[in-house]
C-alpha positions in Angstrom: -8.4 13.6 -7.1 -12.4 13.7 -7.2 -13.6 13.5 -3.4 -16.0 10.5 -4.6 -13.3 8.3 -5.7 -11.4 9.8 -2.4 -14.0 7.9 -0.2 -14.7 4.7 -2.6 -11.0 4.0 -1.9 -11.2 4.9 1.9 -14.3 2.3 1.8 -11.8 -0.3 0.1 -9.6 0.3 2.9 -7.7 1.7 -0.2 -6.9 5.2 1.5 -3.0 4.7 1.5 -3.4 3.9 -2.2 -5.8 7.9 -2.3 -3.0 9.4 -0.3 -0.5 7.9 -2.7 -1.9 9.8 -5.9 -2.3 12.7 -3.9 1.2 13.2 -3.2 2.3 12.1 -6.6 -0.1 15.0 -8.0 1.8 17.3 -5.7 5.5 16.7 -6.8 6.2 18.4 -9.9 9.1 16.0 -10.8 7.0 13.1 -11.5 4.9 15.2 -14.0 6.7 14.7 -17.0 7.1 10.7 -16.1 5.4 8.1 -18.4 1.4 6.5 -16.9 3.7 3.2 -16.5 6.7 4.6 -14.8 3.9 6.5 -12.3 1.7 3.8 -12.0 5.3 1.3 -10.9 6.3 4.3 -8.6 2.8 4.4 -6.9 2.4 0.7 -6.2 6.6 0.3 -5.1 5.3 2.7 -2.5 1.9 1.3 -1.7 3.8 -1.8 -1.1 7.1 -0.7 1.0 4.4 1.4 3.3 2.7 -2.0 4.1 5.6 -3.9 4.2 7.0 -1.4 7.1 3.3 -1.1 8.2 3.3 -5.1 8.8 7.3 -5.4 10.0 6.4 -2.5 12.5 3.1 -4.5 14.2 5.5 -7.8 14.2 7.7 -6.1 16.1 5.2 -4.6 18.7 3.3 -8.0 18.8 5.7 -10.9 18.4 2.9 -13.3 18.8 1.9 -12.2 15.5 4.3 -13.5 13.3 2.8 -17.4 14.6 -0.6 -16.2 12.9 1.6 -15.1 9.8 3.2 -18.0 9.4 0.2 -20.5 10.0 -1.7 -18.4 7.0 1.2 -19.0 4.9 1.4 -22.5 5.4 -2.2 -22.8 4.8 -2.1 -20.5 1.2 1.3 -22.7 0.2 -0.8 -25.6 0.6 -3.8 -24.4 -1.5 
């Protein structure tokens, strides 16, 4: 991955999505997969890492999941 586009993402806070590709790039099994089966596996992983990433602070900081909820309320009502 170009090292410019490597820090544009780590701005974005889109470094998990950098590492991501990375080890795709690495593992010679996903080589001969299609853009869109890559592209599904990528984002399936980008989103089970922050899933686990968010389950994991919830757990550590119980008083959390009353924030988590109030925002949810507040989107389901917009």
């Amino acid at each position: 991955m170009n090292i410019e586009i490597k820090k544009s993402l780590s701005v974005l806070e889109l470094g998990d999505l950098a590492r991501i590709i990375e080890m795709q790039e690495k593992d010679i099994k996903l080589v001969d997969l299609s853009y869109e089966k890559r592209l599904e596996l990528l984002l399936e992983t980008l989103i089970q890492e922050r899933e686990n990433r968010l389950i994991n602070r919830l757990i550590k900081n119980p008083e959390d999941i009353e924030v988590l909820l109030n925002i949810s309320i507040l989107d389901a009502r917009i």
